[in-house]
C-alpha positions in Angstrom: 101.2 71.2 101.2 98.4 73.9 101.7 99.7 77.6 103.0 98.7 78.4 106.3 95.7 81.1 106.1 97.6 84.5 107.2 96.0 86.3 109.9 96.6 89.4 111.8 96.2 90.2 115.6 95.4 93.8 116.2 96.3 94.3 120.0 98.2 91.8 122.4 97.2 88.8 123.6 98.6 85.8 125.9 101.3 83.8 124.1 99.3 80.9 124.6 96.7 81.7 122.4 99.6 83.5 120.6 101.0 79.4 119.8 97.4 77.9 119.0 96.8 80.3 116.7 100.2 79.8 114.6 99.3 76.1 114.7 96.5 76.9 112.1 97.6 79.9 110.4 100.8 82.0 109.6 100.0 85.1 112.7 101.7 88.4 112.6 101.2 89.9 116.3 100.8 93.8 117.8 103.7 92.5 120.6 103.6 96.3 121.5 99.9 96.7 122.0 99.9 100.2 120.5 96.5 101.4 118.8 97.0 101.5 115.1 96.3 104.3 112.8 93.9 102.9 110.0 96.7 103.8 107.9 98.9 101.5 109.6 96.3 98.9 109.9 95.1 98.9 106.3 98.9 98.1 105.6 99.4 95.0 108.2 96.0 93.7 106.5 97.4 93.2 103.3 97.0 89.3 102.2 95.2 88.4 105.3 92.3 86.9 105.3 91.6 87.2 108.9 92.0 89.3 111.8 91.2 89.5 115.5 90.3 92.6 116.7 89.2 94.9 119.8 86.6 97.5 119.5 89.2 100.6 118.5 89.8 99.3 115.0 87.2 100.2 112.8 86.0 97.8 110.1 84.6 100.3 107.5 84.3 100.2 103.4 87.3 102.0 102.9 89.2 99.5 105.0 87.6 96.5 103.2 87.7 97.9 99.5 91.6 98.4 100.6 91.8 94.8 101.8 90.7 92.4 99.7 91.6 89.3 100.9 90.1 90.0 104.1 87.1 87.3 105.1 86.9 87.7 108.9 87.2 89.8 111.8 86.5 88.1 114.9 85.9 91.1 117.7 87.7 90.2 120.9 85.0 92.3 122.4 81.5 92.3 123.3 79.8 94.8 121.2 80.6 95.1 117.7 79.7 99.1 116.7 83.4 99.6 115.3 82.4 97.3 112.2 80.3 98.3 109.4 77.9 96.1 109.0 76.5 96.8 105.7 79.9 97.1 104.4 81.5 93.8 105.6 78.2 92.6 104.3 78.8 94.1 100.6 82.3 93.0 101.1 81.6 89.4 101.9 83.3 89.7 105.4 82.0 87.8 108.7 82.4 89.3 111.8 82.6 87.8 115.2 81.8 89.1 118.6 82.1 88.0 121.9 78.3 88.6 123.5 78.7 86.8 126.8 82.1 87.3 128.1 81.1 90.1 130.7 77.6 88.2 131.9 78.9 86.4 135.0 81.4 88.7 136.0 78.7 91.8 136.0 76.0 90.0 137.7 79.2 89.6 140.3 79.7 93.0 140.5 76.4 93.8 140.8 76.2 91.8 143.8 79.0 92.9 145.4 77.3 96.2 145.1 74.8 95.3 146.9 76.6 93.8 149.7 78.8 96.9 150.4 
């Protein structure tokens, strides 16, 4: 039997996705949503070779040359300025964003505005 991938999830998220997750890979969860230091997020990163974050945990060199197992980061935001790009690149790291999330619901705003 293969080992589930481990993977870590920086800030809370429904249980839901919380359970599909864990049917793929072994998941250690921020349950208490707090913003880790990168002290504290360089140690839950150890042996895991994934990790789903928001756009307050930077994804520099000295956080990848600590983390060697690491292979993605998959943003759970729309920009993607808190990684290093040439870094993750060096480091053989993929990163993921999450472009379009905001279109429709901006464009619904907008129009709202223009209502009021």
């Amino acid at each position: 039997m293969v080992a589930k991938p481990a993977i870590l999830v920086a800030r809370a998220i429904f249980p839901d996705v919380l359970e599909k997750l864990a049917q793929h890979c072994t998941v250690e969860s921020n349950t208490e949503d707090r913003d880790w230091t990168p002290e504290e997020l360089v140690r839950r990163l150890q042996g895991k070779v994934g990790a789903l974050t928001t756009g307050s945990q930077r994804i520099d060199a000295a956080l990848l040359a600590a983390c060697p197992d690491l292979r993605i980061v998959a943003n759970m935001a729309v920009g993607y300025n808190n990684f290093d790009l040439d870094a993750m690149t060096r480091a053989g790291v993929q990163g993921t964003n999450t472009p379009d999330v905001l279109t429709e619901t901006t464009a619904d705003f907008g129009f709202a505005l223009l209502m009021a």
